[in-house]
C-alpha positions in Angstrom: 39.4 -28.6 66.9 42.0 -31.4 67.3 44.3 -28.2 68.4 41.8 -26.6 71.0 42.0 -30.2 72.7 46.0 -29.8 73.0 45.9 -26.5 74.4 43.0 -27.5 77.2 45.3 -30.5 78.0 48.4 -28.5 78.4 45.9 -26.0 80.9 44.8 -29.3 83.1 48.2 -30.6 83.0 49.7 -27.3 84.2 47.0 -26.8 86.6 47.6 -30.2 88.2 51.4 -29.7 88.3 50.7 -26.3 90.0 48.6 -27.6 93.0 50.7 -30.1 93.6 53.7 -28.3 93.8 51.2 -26.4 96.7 49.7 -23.9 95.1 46.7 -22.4 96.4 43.6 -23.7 94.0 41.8 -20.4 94.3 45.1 -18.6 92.8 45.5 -21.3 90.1 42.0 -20.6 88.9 42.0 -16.3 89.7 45.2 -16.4 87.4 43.6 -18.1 84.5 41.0 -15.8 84.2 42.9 -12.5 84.9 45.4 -13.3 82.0 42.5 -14.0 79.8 40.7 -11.2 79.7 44.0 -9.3 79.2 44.6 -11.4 76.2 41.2 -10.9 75.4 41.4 -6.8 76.0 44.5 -6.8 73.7 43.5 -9.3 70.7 40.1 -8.0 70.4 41.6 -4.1 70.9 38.3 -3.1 73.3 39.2 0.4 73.7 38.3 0.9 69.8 34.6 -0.3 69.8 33.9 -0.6 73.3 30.0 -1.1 73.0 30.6 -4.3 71.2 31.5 -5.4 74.8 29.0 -4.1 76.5 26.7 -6.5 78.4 22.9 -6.7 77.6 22.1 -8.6 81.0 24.1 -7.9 83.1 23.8 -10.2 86.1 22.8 -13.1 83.8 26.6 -12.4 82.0 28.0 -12.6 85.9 26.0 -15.5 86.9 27.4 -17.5 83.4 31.2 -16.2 84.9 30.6 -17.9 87.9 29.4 -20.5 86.8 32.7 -21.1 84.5 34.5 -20.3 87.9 33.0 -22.9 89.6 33.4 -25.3 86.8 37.6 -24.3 86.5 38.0 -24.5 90.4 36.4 -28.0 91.0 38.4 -29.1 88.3 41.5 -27.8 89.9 40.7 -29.5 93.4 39.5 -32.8 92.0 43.1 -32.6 89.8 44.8 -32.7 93.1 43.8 -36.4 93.4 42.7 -37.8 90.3 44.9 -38.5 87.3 44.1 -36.7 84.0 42.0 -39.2 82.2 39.9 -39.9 85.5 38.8 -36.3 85.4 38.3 -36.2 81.4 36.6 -39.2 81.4 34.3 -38.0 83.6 34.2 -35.0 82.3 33.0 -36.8 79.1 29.6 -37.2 80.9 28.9 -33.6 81.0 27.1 -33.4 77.3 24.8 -35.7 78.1 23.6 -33.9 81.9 23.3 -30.8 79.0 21.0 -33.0 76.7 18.6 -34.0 80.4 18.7 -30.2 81.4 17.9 -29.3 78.0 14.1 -29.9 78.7 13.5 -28.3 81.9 15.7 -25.4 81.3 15.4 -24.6 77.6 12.2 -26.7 76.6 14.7 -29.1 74.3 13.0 -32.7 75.6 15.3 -35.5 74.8 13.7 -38.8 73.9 13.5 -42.4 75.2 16.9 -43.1 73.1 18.8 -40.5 74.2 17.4 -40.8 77.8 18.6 -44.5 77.6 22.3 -43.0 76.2 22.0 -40.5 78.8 21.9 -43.5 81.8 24.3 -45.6 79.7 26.6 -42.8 80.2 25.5 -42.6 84.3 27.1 -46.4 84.0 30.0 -45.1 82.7 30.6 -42.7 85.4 29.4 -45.2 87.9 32.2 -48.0 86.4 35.1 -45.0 86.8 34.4 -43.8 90.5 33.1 -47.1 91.8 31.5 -45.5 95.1 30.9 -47.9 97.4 34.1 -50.0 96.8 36.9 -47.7 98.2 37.9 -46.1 95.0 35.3 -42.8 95.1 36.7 -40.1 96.9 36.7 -36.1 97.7 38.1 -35.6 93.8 35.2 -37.4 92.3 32.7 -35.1 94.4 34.9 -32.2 93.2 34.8 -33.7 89.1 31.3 -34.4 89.1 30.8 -30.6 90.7 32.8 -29.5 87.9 30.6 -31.0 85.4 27.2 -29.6 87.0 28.7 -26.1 87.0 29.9 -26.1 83.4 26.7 -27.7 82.3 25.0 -24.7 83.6 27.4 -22.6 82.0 26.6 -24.2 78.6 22.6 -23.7 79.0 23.1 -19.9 79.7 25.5 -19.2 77.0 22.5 -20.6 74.8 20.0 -18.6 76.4 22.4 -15.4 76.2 23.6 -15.7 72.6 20.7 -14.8 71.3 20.7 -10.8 72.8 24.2 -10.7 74.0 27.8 -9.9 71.6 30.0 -12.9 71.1 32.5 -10.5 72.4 30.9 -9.7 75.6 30.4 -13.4 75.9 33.9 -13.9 75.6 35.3 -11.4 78.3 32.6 -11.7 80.6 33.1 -15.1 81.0 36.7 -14.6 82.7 35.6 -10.7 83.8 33.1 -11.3 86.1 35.2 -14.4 88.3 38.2 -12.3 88.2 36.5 -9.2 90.0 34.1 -10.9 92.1 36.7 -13.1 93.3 39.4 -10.7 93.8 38.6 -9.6 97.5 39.3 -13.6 98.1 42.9 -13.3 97.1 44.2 -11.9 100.4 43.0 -15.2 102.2 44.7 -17.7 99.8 48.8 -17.9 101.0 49.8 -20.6 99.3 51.9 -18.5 95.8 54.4 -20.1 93.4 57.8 -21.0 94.8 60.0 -19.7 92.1 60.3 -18.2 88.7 59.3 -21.2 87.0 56.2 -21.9 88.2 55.3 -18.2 88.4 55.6 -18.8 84.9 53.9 -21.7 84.3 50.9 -20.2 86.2 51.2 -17.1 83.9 50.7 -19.7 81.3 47.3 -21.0 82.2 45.5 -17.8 80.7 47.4 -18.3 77.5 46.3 -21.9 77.2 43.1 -21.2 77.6 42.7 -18.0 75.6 44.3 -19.6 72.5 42.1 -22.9 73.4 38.9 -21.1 73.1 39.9 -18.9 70.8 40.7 -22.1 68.4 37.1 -23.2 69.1 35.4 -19.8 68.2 37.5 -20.0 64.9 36.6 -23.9 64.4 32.7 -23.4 65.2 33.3 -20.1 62.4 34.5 -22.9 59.7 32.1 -26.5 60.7 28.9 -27.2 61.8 28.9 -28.3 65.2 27.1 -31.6 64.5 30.6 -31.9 62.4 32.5 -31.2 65.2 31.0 -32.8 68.2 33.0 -36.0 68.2 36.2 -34.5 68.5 36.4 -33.6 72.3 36.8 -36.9 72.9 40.4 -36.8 71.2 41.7 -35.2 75.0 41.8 -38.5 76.4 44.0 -39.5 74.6 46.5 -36.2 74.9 45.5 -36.6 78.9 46.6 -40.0 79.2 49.9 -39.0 77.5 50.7 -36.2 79.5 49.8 -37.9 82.7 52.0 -40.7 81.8 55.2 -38.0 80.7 54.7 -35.4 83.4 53.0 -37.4 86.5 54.5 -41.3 85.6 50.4 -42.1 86.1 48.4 -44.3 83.6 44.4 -45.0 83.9 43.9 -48.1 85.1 41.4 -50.9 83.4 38.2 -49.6 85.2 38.7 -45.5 83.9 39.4 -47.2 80.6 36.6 -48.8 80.5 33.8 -46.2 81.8 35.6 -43.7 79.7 34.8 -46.9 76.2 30.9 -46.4 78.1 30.8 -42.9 78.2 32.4 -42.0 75.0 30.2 -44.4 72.9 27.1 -42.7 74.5 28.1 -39.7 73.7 28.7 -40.3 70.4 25.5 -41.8 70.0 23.6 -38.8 71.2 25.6 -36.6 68.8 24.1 -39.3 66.0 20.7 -39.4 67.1 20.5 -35.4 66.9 22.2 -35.4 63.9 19.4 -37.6 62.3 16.6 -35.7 64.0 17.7 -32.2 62.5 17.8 -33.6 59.3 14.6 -35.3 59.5 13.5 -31.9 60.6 15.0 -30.5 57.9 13.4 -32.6 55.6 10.3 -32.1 56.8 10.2 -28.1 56.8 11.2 -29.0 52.7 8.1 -31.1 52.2 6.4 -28.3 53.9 7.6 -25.4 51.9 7.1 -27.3 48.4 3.5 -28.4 49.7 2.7 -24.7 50.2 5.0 -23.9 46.8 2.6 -26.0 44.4 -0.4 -24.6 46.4 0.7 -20.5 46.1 
């Protein structure tokens, strides 16, 4: 898990040192998912058992692409003006807008603890972007998009895992961007300048294939109670490679939401943790209680 952290920081950092360099943002994030699903084609060999990719819901698997899209391109954009850790540390915020959609969307109703967590971690945000005192700008808009998109990624991926393959979940996820985007590709001019960041955009698919391909093979070996705590380890590979490659470092106020956001977090991955095992718990009483009466 510590490993899938690296990879997604070298993918930002590349990402950020592409657009700058002028790059379109469109190309940045069509590339990413085009190499993908070739990775994804050759390590998974499709053409033997082809069904295993086929889609169960079709337009549901598109609409969960797009919704990844939109999360990778606001990401992209807001990168053009934020350091790293601004857009980590925001990003940070996103598992708690999952735990408040949870209800609505998937009937998962959070209580008053984790509500309170859930607005302690607003503070947070609010500490970072400080609207209202000439430090929120056009990239925060852009971050804050990011997270709402990739929240809604996360809540149909749960609703979809239970009918569809992991493997269609997997390739749809960069398939269905890198088609129904494709027809945009003619509009955006802006291409790499040289060898070197052709390659460096080539890259981007190969971060983030072996990056989520790391996390499928960590979520195959820990519970993800277990693992929860350790996305918050990018900040601390963002703020290094902002420092190396961009000479940026956060300044006291990013610290300092990102202290308020992280330690909600955490305590929202605590507070579940004791609820499914006093859940747990409970359906053991249960079964013994009907045990001794059988």
């Amino acid at each position: 898990m510590l490993s899938v952290y690296v990879f997604f920081t070298f993918l930002d950092t590349s990402s950020k040192y592409l657009v700058l360099a002028g790059v379109s943002a469109l190309i940045v994030a069509w590339v990413r998912f085009a190499v993908h699903v070739l990775l994804v084609g050759a390590f998974l060999r499709g053409w033997r058992e082809p069904a295993r990719f086929r889609p169960a819901n079709l337009p549901a698997q598109v609409a969960r692409g797009l919704f990844l899209f939109g999360s990778t391109i606001f990401n992209v954009l807001a990168l053009q003006t934020l350091q790293l850790a601004e857009t980590t540390s925001i990003y940070f915020f996103g598992p708690m807008v999952i735990t408040a959609l949870a209800g609505p969307l998937l009937g998962e109703w959070a209580g008053w603890r984790r509500w309170l967590a859930i607005l302690t971690g607003f503070v947070g945000v609010l500490i970072i972007t400080r609207p209202g005192v000439g430090a929120f700008g056009i990239g925060h808009v852009f971050a804050i998009c990011s997270i709402l998109s990739n929240c809604f990624y996360v809540i149909m991926t749960r609703r979809l895992a239970a009918t569809e393959t992991s493997e269609s979940l997997i390739l749809f996820s960069a398939l269905a961007p890198a088609v129904v985007l494709l027809p945009l590709l003619p509009f955006s001019f802006s291409l790499p300048h040289d060898g070197w960041h052709w390659f460096i955009l080539l890259m981007l698919g190969v971060f983030g294939g072996i990056g989520h391909w790391l996390l499928v093979q960590a979520y195959r070996l820990a519970t993800t109670t277990a693992l929860a705590p350790y996305p918050y380890s990018q900040m601390i590979w963002m703020i290094i490679s902002g420092w190396l490659v961009f000479n940026q470092f956060p300044d006291r106020w990013t610290l300092i939401g990102a202290a308020v956001i992280v330690a909600s977090g955490l305590y929202i991955v605590h507070r579940e943790h004791r609820l499914r095992l006093r859940n747990h718990a409970a359906l053991d009483a249960e079964a013994e209680t009907l045990a001794k009466k059988l």
